[in-house]
N, C-alpha and C positions, 0 to 999 in steps of 0.2 A: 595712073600707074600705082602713087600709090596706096589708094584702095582697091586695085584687085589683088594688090601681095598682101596685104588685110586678109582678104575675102579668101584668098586662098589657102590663107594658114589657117584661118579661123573654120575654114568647110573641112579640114581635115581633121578637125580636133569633133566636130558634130557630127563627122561618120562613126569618129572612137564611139562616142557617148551615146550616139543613135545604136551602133551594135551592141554596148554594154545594156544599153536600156532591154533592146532585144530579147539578148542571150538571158536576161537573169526577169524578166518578163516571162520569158519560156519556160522558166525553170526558175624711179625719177629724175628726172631730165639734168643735162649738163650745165657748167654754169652760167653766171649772170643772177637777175632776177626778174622777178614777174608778178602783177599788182597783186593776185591770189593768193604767193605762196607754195609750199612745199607743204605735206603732208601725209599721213596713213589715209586716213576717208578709206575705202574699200580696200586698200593694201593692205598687206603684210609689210611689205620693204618698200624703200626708194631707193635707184642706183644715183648716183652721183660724180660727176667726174667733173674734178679740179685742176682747171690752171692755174697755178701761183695761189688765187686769191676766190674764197666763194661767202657771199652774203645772203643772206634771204631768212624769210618767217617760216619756222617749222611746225604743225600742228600734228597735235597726239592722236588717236583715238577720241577717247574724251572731250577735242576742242581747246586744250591745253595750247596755249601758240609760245613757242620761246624764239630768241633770237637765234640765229644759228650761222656762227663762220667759221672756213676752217679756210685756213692760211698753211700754204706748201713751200719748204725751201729746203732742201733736204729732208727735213722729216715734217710731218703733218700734226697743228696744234688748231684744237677744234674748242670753242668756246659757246656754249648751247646753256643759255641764260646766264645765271650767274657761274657756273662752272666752266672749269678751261682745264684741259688736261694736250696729252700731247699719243698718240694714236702710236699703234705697236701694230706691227703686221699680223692679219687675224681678228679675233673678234675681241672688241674692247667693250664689257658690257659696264652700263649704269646704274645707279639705283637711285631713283628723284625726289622718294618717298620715304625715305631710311626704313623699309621695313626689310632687307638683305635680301633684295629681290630685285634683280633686273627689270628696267621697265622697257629698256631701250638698248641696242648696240648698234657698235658703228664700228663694222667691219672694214676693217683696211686693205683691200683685195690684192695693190701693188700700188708700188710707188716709184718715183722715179726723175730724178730730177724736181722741177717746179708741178709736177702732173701728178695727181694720184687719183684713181679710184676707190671710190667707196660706197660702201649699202650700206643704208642705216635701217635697221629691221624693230622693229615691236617684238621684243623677247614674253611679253602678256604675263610678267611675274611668275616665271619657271623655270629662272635658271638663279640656284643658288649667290651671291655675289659675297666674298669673306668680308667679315666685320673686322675692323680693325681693333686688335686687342686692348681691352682698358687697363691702363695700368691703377693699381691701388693700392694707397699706401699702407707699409707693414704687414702686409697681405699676399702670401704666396701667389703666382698666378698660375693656374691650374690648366692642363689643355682639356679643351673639350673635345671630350669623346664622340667622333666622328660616328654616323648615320652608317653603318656594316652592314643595313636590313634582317638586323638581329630579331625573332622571333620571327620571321618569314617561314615559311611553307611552303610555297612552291617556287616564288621567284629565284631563289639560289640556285635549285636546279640545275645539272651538266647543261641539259639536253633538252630539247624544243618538244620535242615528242614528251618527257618526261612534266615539262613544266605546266603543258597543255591541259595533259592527263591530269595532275594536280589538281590544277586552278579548279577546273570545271565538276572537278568530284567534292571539291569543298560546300558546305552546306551554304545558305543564304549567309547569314552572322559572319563565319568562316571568310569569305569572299570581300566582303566590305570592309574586316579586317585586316586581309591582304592587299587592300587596295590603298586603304588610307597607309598601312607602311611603307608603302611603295608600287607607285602606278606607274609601271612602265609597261608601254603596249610590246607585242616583239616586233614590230617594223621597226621600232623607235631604240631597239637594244643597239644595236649595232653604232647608231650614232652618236654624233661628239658636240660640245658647245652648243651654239646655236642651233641650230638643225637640231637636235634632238630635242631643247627646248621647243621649238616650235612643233614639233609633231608630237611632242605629248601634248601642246594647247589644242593642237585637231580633233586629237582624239577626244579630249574633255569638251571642245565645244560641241560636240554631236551629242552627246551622252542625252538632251532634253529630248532630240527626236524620236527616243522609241519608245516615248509615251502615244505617240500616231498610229494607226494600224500602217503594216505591210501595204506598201501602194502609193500614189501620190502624194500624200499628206505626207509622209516620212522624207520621202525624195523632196520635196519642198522644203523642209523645217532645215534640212543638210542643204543646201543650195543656199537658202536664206545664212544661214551659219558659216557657209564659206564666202559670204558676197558675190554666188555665182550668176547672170542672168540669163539670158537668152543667147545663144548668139549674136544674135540679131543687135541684141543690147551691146554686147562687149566687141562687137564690129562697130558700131556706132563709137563707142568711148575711145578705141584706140585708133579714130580716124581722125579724130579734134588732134592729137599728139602731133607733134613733130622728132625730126632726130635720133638722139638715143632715147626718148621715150616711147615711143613707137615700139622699139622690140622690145623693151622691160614692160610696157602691156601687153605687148603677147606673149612672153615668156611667164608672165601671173597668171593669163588665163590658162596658158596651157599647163603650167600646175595644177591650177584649180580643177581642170578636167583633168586630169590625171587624179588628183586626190579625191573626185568623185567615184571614179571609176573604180580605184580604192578602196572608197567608202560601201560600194557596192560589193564587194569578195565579204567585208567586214560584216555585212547585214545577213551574209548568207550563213557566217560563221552564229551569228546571235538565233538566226531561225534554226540552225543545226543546235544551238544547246537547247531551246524552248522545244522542240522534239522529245530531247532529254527528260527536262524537268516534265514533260508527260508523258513519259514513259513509254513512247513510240521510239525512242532508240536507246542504245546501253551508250556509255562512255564510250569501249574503244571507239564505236564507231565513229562517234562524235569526234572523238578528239583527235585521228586519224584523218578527218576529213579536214578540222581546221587545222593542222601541223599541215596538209598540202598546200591550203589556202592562202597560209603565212610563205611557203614557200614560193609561191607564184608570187605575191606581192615583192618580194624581195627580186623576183626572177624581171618585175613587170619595173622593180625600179632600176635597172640593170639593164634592161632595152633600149638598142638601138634604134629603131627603127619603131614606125607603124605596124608595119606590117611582122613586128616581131611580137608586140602589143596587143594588136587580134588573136595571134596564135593563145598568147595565153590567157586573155579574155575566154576563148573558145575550150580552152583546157578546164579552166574554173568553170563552165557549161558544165563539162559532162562527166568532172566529180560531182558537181551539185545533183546532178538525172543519176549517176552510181547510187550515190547516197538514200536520196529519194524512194530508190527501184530497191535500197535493204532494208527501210523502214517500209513499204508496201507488204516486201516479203515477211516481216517482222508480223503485220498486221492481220495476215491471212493466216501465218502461222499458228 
């Protein structure tokens, strides 16, 4: 039983990615413990739900294992090696390395009596954490002048259309520029805390794959970079699961496919500038077509449904065959 509610969530996630493939072809567990441990390995996060009292071995990315309890009685106070702090509803991030850089949160989802839920997520050193002010003696303390994206170009921008326009008319220099001041994707504008963290680390781990040509090489390097496997694979892993682990693996994969399928609108916008930069299309067109493309992604994370998810799969088809059909006309011209 239940591996066909596996098998069945997971064939619905290979028809997404079977049609994305198509269409652009064409054109952790609750408590106790356990002798393993807890850990990231292929995650992003692990969900966690506490009664009273939860102990176990937490490992990093890296292999890094600390101790990790977090103890509930009204409110939640989590001890993760030598540090002990006490959890605030929302995301409570860390920094392990003193470089003011989150390595780690541990979001406090609810709480409740002796019960709380939690996800502890790999923030991958992208979310800001404040340094506590040094005081020093006879010595005014000065505030430091907050990051404004002063000397920006396009990111300030009102307007999605306007910023697009921007970015992509910027010369090479220009662009690396803007990015080192400030790399924010626009799926990634809109969000807050963690989540936002985490989707600017997607977008930067993909960035090696488009040294690959267009085609399976590229689509593999992004797979590899999300921890994505086969279905076949990720049916297999989340059948060893028991519990609430069971649906926090398929709730990972079916991110994972969704942020494929993402990554796929994303590839189209990169082949729409290299157009550009060979002079088979002008800006507007370009940047007209990715200002849609951003807007489906926004529309695609905002779906209900499957079958609301195809429609705009299928929408992003045939701007990409519009586009396509104006640089043709471009060419004859």
């Amino acid at each position: 039983m239940k591996r066909d509610f596996i098998a069945n969530i997971l064939l619905a996630f290979a028809i997404l990615i079977s049609l994305a493939s198509y269409v652009f072809a064409a054109g952790g567990g609750g408590g106790g413990s356990s002798s393993s441990g807890l850990g990231f390995g292929s995650r992003d996060s692990v969900y966690i739900l506490v009664n009273q009292g939860y102990s176990e071995k937490f490992s990093l990315k890296n292999g890094t294992k600390y101790n990790l309890k977090i103890a509930v009685e009204g409110n939640a106070t989590v001890t993760f090696g030598s540090l002990s702090f006490q959890l605030e509803e929302g995301d409570n991030f860390i920094d392990l390395n003193d470089n003011n850089l989150a390595d780690i949160d541990f979001n406090l989802i609810s709480i409740k009596g002796k019960v709380a839920n939690v996800r502890i997520i790999d923030t991958k050193d992208t979310i800001l954490v404040a340094k506590e002010p040094e005081i020093v003696e006879e010595k005014p303390v000065h505030e430091e002048k907050k990051d404004d994206g002063e000397g920006l170009k396009c990111g300030n921008l009102a307007t999605l259309k306007e910023r697009v326009s921007c970015r992509i008319g910027l010369e090479g220099e220009g662009q690396e520029k803007e990015l080192k001041l400030y790399y924010l994707p626009e799926e990634c504008r809109a969000l807050s805390g963690s989540e936002k963290g985490i989707c600017i680390a997607r977008y930067k781990s993909v960035q090696t794959c488009w040294k690959f040509p267009i085609g399976n090489e590229r689509v593999s390097c992004v797979k590899r970079s999300m921890n994505l496997g086969t279905i076949q694979e990720e049916k297999v892993a989340c059948s060893k699961l028991t519990g609430e682990d069971i649906s926090a693996c398929i709730r990972e994969i079916k991110n994972k496919v969704y942020n494929l399928i993402k990554w796929r609108f994303y590839d189209l916008e990169e082949r729409a500038e290299d157009f550009m930069h060979r002079g088979l299309a002008d800006n507007e067109t370009v940047a007209a077509f990715i200002e849609k493309t951003e807007r489906n992604k926004a529309k695609f994370n905002e779906a209900k449904t499957n079958g609301e998810r195809k429609d705009i799969i299928l929408a992003v088809k045939n701007d990409w065959k519009d586009f396509v059909n104006k640089v043709r006309e471009n060419l004859r011209g």
